[in-house]
N, C-alpha and C positions, 0 to 999 in steps of 0.2 A: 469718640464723637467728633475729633478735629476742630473745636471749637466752643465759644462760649454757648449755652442753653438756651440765648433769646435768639439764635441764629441757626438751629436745625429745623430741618424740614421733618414735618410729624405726620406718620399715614396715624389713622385715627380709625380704630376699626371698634365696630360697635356691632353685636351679635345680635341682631332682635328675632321676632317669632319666624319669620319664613323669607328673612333674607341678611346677608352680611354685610354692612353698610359701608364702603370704604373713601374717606375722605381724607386726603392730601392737601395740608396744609403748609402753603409757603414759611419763609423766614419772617413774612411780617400779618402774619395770619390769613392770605391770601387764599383763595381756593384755588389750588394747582389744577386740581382731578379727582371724581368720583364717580362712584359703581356702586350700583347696590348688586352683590350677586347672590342670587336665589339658590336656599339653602333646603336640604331635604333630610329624610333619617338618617342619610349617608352623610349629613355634614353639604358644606357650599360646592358647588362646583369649580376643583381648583383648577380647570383650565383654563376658566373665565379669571380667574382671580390672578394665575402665571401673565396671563395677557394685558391683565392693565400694570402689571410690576412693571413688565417690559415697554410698555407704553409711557410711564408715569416720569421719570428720568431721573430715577433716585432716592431714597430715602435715607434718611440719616436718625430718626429714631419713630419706633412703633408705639402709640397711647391705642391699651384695650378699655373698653367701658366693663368692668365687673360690678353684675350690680350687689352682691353680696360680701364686704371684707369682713365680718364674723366680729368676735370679740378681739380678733390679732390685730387687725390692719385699722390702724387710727388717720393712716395718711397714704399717699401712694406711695406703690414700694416697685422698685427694682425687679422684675420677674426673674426668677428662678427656680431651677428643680422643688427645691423645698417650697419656696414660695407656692407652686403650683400646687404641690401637695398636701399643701393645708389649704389651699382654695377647696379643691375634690373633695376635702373630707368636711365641706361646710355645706356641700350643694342639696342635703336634703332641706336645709334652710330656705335656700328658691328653687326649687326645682325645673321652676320653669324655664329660668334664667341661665343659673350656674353652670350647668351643661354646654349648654351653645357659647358662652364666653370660652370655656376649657379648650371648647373645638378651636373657637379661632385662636388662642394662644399658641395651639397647638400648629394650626395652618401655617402662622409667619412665623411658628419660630422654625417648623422646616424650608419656607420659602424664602426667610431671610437670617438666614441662622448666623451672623456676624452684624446685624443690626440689634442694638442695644431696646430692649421693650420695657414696656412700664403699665403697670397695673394699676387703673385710677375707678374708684372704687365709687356707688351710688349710698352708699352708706358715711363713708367718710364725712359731709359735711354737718352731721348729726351726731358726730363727737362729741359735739360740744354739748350735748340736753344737760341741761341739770338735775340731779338724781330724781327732784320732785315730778316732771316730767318724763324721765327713761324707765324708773322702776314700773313693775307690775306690782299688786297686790298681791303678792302669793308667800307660802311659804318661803321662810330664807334658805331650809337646805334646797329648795327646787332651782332657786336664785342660786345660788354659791354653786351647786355642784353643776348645772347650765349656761351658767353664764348666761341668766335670762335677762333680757332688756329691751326698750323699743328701741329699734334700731333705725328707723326710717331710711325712706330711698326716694328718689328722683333726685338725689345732694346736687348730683353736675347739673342738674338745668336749676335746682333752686338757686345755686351758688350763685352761677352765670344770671339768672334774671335778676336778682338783687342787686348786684351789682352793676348791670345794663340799665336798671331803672333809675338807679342813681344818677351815673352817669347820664341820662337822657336829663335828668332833672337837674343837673347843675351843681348835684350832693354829694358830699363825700358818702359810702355806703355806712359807715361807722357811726354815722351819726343822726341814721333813720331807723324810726320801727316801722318794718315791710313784710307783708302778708305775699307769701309770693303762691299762685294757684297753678302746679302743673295739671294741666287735664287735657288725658290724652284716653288711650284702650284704657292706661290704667293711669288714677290721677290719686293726689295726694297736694296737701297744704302746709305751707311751712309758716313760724315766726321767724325772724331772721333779726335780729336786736342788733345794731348796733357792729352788724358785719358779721355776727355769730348765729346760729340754729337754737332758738332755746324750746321750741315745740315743734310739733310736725303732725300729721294726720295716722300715719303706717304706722307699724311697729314691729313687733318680731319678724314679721314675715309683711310680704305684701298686699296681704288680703286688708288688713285691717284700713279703718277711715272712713271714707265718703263713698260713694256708690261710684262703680266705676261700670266699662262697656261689658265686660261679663261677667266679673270679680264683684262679691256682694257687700264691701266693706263691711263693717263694726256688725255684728249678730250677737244677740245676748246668747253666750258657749251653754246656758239652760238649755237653750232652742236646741241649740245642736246636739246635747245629748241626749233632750227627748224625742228628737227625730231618729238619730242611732238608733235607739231603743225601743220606737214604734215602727219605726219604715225597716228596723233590720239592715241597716246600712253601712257597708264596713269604712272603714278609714281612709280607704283610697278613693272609694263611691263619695263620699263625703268629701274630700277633696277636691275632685272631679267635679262635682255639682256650686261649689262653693267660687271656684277657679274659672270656670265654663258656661257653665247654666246659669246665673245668677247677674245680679248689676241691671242696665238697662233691658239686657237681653231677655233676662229671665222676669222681669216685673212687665213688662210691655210684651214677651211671649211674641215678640217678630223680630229683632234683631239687637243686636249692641251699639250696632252705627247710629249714631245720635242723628244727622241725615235722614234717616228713613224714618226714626222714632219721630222724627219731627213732621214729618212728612204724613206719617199714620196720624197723629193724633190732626194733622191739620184737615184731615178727611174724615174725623169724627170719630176714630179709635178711642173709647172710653183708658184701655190697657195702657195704651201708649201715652192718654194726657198723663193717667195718673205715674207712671213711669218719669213724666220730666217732671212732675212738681217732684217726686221723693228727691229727685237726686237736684234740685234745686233747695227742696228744703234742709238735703244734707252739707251742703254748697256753705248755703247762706249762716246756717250753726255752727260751722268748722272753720269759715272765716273768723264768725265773732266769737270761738275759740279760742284760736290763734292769736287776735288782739287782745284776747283777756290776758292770754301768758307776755304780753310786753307792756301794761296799764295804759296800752291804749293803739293807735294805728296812725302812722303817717302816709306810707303807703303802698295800694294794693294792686298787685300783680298779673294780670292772666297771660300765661304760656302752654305750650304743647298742641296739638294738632286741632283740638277742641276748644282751647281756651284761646284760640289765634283764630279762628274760622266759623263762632258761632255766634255772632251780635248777638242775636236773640237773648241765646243763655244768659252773654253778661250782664245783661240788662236785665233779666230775670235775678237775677244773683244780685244784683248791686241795687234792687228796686227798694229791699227788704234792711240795707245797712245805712238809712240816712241817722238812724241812731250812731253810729261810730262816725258821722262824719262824709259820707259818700257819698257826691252827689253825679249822676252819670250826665253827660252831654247826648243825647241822644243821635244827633248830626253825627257828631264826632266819632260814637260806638260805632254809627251803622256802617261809618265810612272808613273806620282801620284799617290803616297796613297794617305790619308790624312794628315794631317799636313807634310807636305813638299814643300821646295822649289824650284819652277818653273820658275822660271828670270834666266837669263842669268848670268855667275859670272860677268861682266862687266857693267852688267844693274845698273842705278842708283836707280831704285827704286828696290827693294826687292818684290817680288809675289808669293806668297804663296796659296797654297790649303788648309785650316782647314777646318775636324770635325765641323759641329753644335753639342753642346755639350750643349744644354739649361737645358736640367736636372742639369748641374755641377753648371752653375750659379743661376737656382731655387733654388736647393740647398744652395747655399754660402748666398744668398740675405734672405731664411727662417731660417739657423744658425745665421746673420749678428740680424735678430728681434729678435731672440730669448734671444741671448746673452746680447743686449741691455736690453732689459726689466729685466735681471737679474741683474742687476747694481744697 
């Protein structure tokens, strides 16, 4: 690495649905350079992706976004052969996911096969649940011999908003109960106590929680076995409908983009109003969830594409929590940037808009391995 960990330059490459995100990040968190380059069954197009290596002037260590580290990975690890091989034999865990991460570890470690990589993980920040929160209800041999557990994901943006919101607030993160809301295609809610994850929305997988853009969050699994068993539906068809067809998309029957749903019901779509109260009234019980698991809220968070771009919602969201405390500025909602505060001066809890900024904690978490190992 030639040097101490808070002084390399980190490409930050993050796998998503239909393109590969790549941001280059200076020695003092700077944005050198980025590319999203558009990705297909074949994987990104490495010609685009050879062309900004050459364009970019260097890298000196690679952070992947994996959003699944399984039961093995409690922290970010070092990429390696094995490492990678117990990634692959986890990806029927997200399916969606784990694939397109594999590719791109795969992409730079042939493009940059003498730069040092690090695998930072959307599970890792949800180490920390406490059994009363991570277990399921289920048999112990299903537990023991699975390794069954919620495992939750969005860690890198919860992590980073938590602490951004602190930060904004003058706090140290350690000494806040913060409800941080990623809502984005796919959204999930955290507790965050105290600088730690003690609840979360997801669990085993990503489907579970709050209604997301196509994903149906939390379904009572009765439903779904009496649907198997009347629709004739096999495992994959049910997965398919669950992952795809369902969330906003599927309760509003025109789309997942919250935009358009908004747009539908504003022209008198019946589908579509009833589409944003569900997923407002799932919103609104998953926060006061979350503050139940810390005995109470200091303060609450909206990030991700949605939760940064939709006044409306927050103010729908935050209408229903003056019982914990919330009181929204309306001015101040409608006029968000990002990292800015949105509560009322007189509100007890503090509510903030942050930035998802997970390149900045991929980043912090691949200097954090780096720097270790040179100890």
């Amino acid at each position: 690495m030639g040097g101490r960990g808070d002084r390399v330059r980190v490409l930050v490459v993050n796998a998503g649905s239909s393109s590969l995100k790549l941001r280059l990040l200076g020695h003092d968190d700077e944005l050198v350079s980025s590319v999203d380059v558009a990705e297909s069954d074949r994987g990104a197009d490495r010609g685009a992706i050879e062309e900004f290596l050459d364009g970019c002037g260097g890298v000196d260590a690679v952070g992947h976004r994996v959003v699944h580290g399984g039961p093995d990975f409690g922290e970010a690890v070092r990429l390696s052969a094995s490492v990678r091989e117990r990634l692959a034999a986890i990806s029927d865990l997200a399916p969606l996911h784990q694939p397109r991460a594999l590719s791109g570890i795969d992409t730079m470690a042939a493009l940059l096969p003498r730069v040092a990589a690090v695998a930072c993980f959307d599970t890792t920040f949800h180490a920390t649940l406490p059994p009363a929160a991570a277990e399921y209800a289920l048999p112990r041999r299903w537990r023991d011999r699975w390794r069954l557990r919620r495992y939750g994901f969005h860690g890198l943006s919860h992590g980073y908003a938590a602490r951004r919101a602190a930060e904004l607030l003058g706090r140290l993160v350690g000494e806040s109960r913060i409800v941080t809301c990623h809502l984005g295609a796919g959204a999930s809610l955290a507790a965050v106590d105290g600088g730690r994850s003690v609840d979360t929305t997801m669990g085993f997988t990503p489907l579970e929680g709050v209604v997301m853009a196509t994903r149906s969050g939390s379904v009572d699994p009765g439903l779904l076995l009496w649907l198997m068993d009347h629709e004739g539906l096999s495992i994959a068809e049910t997965n398919r409908v669950l992952e795809h067809e369902s969330g906003l998309a599927g309760l509003s029957d025109v789309s997942g983009d919250i935009r358009r749903v908004y747009a539908e019901a504003d022209s008198g779509d019946v589908n579509a109003r009833l589409a944003l109260e569900v997923y407002v009234h799932r919103l609104r019980a998953g926060i006061a969830s979350m503050a139940a698991a810390m005995n109470g809220l200091d303060v609450l968070v909206f990030t991700g594409g949605v939760g940064e771009n939709q006044p409306r919602l927050r103010a729908a969201a935050m209408a229903g929590l003056g019982f914990v405390g919330v009181v929204v500025d309306e001015d101040r909602n409608a006029a968000a940037e990002a990292d800015r505060v949105i509560s009322a001066s007189g509100s007890r809890v503090a509510a903030l808009v942050v930035a998802a900024r997970e390149d900045l904690e991929i980043a912090r978490q691949t200097r954090s391995v780096l720097e270790r190992e040179s100890r």
